[in-house]
MDTraj code that builds the backbone (N, CA, C; nanometers):
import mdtraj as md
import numpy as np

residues = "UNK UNK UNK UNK UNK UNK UNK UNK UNK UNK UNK UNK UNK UNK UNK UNK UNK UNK UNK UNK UNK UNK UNK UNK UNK UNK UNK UNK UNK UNK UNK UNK UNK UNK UNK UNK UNK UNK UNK UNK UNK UNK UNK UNK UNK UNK UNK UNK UNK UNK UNK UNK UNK UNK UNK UNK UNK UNK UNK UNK UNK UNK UNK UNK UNK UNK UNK UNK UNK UNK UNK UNK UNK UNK UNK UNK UNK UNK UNK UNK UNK UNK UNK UNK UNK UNK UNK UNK UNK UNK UNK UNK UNK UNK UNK UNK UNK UNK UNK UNK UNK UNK UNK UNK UNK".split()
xyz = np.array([
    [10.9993, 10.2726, 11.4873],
    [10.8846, 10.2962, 11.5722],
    [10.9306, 10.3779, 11.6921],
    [10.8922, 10.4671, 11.7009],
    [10.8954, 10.5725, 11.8715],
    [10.8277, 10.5608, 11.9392],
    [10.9102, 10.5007, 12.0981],
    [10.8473, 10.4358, 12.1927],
    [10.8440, 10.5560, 12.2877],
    [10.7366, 10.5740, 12.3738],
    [10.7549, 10.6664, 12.4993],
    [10.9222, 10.6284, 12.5710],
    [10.9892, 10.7109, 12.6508],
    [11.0516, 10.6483, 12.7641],
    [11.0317, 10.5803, 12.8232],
    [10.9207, 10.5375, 12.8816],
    [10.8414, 10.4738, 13.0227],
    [10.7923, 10.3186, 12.8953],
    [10.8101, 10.3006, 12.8023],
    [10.7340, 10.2123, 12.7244],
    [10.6249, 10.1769, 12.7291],
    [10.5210, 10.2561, 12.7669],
    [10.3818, 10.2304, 12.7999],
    [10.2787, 10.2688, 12.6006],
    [10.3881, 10.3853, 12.5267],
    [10.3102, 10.4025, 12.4067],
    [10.4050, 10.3662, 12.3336],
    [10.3251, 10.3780, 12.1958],
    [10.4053, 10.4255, 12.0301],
    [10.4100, 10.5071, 12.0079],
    [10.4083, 10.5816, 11.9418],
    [10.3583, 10.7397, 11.8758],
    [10.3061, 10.7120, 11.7201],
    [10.2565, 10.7198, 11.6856],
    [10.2127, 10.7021, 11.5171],
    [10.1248, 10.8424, 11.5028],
    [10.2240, 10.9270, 11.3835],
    [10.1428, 11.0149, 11.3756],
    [10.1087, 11.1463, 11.4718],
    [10.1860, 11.1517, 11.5746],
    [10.1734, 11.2684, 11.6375],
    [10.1029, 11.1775, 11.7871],
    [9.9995, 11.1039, 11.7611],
    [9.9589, 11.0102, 11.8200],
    [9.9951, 10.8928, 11.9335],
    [9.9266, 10.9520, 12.0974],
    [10.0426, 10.7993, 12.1146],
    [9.8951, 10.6517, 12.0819],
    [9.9505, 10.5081, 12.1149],
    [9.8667, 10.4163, 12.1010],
    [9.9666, 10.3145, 12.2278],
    [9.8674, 10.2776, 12.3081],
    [9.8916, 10.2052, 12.4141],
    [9.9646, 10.0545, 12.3639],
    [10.0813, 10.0216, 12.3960],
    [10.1900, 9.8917, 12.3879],
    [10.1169, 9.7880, 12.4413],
    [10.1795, 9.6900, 12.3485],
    [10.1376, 9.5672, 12.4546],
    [10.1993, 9.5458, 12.5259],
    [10.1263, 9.4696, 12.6702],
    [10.1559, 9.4454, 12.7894],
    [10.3287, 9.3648, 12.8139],
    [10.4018, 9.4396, 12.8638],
    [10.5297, 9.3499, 12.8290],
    [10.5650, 9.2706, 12.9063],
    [10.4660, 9.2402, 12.9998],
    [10.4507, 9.0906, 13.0785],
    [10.3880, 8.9699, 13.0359],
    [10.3287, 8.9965, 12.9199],
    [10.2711, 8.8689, 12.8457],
    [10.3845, 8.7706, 12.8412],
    [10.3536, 8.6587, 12.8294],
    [10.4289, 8.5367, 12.7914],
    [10.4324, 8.5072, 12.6351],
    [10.5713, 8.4499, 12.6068],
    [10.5812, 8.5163, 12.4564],
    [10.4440, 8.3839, 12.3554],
    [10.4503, 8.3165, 12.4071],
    [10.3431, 8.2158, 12.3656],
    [10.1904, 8.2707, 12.3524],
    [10.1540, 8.3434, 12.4866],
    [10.0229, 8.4304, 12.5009],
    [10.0316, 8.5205, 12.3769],
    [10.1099, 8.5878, 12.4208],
    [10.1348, 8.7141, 12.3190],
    [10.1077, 8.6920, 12.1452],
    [10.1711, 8.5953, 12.1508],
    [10.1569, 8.5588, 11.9756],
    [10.0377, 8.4718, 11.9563],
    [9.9609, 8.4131, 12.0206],
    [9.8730, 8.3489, 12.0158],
    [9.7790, 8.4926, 11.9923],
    [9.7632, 8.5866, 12.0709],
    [9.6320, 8.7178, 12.0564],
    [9.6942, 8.7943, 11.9668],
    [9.8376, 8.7953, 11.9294],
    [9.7771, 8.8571, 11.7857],
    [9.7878, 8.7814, 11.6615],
    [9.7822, 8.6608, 11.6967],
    [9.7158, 8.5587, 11.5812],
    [9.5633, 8.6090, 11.5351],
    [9.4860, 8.6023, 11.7156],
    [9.3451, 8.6130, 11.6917],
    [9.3402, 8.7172, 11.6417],
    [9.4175, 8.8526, 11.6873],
    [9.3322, 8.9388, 11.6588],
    [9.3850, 9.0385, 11.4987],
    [9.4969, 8.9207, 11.4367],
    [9.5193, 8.9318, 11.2519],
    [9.3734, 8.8788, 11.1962],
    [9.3399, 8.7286, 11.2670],
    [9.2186, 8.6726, 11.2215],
    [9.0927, 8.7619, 11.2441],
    [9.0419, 8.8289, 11.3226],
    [8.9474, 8.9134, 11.3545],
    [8.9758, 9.0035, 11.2482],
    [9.0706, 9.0635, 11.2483],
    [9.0493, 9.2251, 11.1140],
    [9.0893, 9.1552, 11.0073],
    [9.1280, 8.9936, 10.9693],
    [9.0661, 8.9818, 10.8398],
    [8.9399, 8.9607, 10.7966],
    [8.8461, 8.8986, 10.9535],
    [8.7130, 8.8625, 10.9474],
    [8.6164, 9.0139, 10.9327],
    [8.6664, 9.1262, 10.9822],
    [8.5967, 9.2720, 10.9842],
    [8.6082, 9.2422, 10.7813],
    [8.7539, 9.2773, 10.7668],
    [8.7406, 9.3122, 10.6012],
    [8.6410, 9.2195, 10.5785],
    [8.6702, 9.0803, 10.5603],
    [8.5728, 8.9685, 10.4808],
    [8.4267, 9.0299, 10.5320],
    [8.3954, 9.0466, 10.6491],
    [8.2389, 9.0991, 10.6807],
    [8.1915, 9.2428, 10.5658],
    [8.2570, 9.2886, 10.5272],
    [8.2464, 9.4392, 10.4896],
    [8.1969, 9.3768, 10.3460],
    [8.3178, 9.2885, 10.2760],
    [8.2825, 9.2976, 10.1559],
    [8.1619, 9.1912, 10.1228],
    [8.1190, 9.1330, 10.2439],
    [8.0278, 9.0789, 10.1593],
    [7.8645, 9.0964, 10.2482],
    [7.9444, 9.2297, 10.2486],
    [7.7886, 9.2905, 10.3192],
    [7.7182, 9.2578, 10.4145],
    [7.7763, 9.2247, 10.5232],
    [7.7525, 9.1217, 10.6213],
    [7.7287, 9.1737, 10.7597],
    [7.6514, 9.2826, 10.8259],
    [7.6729, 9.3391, 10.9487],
    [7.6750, 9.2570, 11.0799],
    [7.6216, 9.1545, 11.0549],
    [7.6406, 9.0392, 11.1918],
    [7.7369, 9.0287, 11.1578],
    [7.8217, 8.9638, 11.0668],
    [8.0016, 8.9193, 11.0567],
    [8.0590, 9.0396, 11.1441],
    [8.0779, 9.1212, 11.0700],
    [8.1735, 9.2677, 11.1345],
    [8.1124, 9.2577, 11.2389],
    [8.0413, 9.2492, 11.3006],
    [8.0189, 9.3139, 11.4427],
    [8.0764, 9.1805, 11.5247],
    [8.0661, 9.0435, 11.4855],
    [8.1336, 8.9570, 11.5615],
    [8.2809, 8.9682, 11.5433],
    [8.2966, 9.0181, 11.4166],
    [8.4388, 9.0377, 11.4022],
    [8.5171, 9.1336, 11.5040],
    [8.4501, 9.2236, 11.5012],
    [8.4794, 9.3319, 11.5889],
    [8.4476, 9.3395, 11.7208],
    [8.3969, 9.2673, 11.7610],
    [8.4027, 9.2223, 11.9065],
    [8.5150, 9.0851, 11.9341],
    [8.5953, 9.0281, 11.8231],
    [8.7187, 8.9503, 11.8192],
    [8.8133, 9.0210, 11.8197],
    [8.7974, 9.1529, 11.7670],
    [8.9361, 9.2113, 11.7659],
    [8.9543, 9.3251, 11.9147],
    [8.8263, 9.3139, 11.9808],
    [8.8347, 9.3951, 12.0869],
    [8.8921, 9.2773, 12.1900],
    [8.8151, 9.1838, 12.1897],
    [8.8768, 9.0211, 12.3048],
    [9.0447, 9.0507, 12.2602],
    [9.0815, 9.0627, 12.1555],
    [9.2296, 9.0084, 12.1361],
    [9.3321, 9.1659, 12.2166],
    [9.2242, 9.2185, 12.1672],
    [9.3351, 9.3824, 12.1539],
    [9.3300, 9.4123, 12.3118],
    [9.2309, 9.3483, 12.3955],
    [9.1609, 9.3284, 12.5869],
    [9.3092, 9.2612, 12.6067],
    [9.2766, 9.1254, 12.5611],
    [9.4045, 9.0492, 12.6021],
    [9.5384, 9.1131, 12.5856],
    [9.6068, 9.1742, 12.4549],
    [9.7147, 9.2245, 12.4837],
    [9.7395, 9.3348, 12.5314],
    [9.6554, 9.3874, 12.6344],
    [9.6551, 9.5378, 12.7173],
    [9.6105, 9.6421, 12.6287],
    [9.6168, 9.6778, 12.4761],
    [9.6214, 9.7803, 12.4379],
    [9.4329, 9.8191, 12.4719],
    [9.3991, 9.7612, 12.5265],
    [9.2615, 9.8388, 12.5424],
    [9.1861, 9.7725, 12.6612],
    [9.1150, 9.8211, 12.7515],
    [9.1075, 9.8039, 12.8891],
    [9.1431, 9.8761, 12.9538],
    [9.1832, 9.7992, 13.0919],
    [9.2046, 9.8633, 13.2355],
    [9.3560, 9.8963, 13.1838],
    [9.4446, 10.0059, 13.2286],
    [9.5784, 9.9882, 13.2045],
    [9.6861, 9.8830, 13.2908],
    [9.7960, 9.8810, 13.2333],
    [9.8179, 9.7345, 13.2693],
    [9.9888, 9.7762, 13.3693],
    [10.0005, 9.9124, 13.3893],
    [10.1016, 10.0054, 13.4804],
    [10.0287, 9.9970, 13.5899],
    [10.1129, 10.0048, 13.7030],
    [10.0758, 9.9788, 13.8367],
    [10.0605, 10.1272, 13.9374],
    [10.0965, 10.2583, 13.8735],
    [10.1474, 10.3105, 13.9203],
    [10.0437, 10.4636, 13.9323],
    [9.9315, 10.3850, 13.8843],
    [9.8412, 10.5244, 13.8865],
    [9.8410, 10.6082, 13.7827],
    [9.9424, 10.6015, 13.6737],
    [9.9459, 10.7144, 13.5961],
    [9.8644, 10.7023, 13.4675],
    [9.7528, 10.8265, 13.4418],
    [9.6420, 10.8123, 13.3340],
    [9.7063, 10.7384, 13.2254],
    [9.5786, 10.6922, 13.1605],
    [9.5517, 10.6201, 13.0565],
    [9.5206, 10.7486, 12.8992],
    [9.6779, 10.7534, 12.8241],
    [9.6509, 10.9025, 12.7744],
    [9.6450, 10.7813, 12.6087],
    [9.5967, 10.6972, 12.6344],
    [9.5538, 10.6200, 12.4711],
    [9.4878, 10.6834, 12.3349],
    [9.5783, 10.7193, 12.2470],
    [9.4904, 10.8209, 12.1551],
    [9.5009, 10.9427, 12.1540],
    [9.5547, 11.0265, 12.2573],
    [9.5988, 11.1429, 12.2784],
    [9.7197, 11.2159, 12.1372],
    [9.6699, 11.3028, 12.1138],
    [9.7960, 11.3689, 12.0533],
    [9.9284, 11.3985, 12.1652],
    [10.0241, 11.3230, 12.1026],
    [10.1644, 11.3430, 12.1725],
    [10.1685, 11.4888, 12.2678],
    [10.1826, 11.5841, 12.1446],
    [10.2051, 11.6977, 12.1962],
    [10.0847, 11.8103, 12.2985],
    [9.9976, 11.6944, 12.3994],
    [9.8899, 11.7604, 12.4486],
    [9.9190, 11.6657, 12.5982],
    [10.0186, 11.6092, 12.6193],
    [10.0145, 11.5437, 12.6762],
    [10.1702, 11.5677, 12.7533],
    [10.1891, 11.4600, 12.9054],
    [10.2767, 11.5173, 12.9726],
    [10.4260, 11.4514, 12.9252],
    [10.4153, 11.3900, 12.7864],
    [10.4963, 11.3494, 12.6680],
    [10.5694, 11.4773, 12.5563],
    [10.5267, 11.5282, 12.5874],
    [10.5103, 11.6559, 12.4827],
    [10.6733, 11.7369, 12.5029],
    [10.7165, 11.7651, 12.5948],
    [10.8614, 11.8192, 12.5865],
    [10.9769, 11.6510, 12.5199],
    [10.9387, 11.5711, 12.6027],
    [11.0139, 11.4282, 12.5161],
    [10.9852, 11.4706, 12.3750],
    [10.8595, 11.4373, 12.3291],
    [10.8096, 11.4422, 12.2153],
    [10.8881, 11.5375, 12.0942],
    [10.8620, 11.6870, 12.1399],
    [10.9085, 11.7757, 12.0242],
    [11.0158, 11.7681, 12.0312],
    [11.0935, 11.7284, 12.1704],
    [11.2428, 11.6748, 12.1007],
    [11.3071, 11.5646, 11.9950],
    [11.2082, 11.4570, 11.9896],
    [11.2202, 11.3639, 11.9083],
    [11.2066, 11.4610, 11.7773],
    [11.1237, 11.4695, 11.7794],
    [11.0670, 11.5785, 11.6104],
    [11.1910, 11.6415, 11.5941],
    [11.2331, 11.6904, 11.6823],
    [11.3530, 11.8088, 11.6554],
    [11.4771, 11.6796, 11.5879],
    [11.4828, 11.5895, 11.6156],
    [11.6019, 11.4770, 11.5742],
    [11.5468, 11.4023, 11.4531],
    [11.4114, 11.4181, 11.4183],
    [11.4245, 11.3391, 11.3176],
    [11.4322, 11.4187, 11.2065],
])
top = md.Topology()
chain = top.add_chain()
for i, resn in enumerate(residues, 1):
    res = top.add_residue(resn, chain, resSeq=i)
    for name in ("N", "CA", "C"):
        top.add_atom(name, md.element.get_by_symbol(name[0]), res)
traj = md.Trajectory(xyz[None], top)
């Protein structure tokens, strides 16, 4: 997995995706992504059985869980610096790090 320097992303895909908060407590932490494995199995189970109230509660479980472990919300850096969640790597002020990674792998 390729982490920013600053550990604030991942990269998947060219892609960064916002980390979880690495101040969680390791108890917290595994507890929300308990919930939020249980939520996107509850989205699939909603889908297949045709269920649009399910998925949509589902999916408002996996937003509570994904809230709780920082990756979506307010950002969880103290320091002012944008929220570039979803951004292509290389459009971003990641982008000289970035194509160097590419260049090593």
């Amino acid at each position: 997995m390729l982490e920013t320097p600053d550990g604030r992303y991942i990269v998947v895909r060219g892609r960064l995706w916002r980390r979880t908060r690495p101040d969680l407590a390791p108890d917290i932490r595994d507890g929300l992504v308990h919930d939020l494995m249980d939520a996107r199995r509850a989205v699939k189970a909603g889908r297949q059985a045709g269920d649009p109230e399910a998925v949509a509660q589902a999916r408002a479980a996996v937003e509570r869980a994904k809230r709780g472990l920082g990756e979506r919300g307010p950002v969880w850096w103290t320091d002012s610096a944008p929220d570039l969640n979803r951004r292509m790597a290389r459009n971003t002020p990641y982008a000289e790090w970035y194509a160097d990674q590419s260049d090593e792998a």
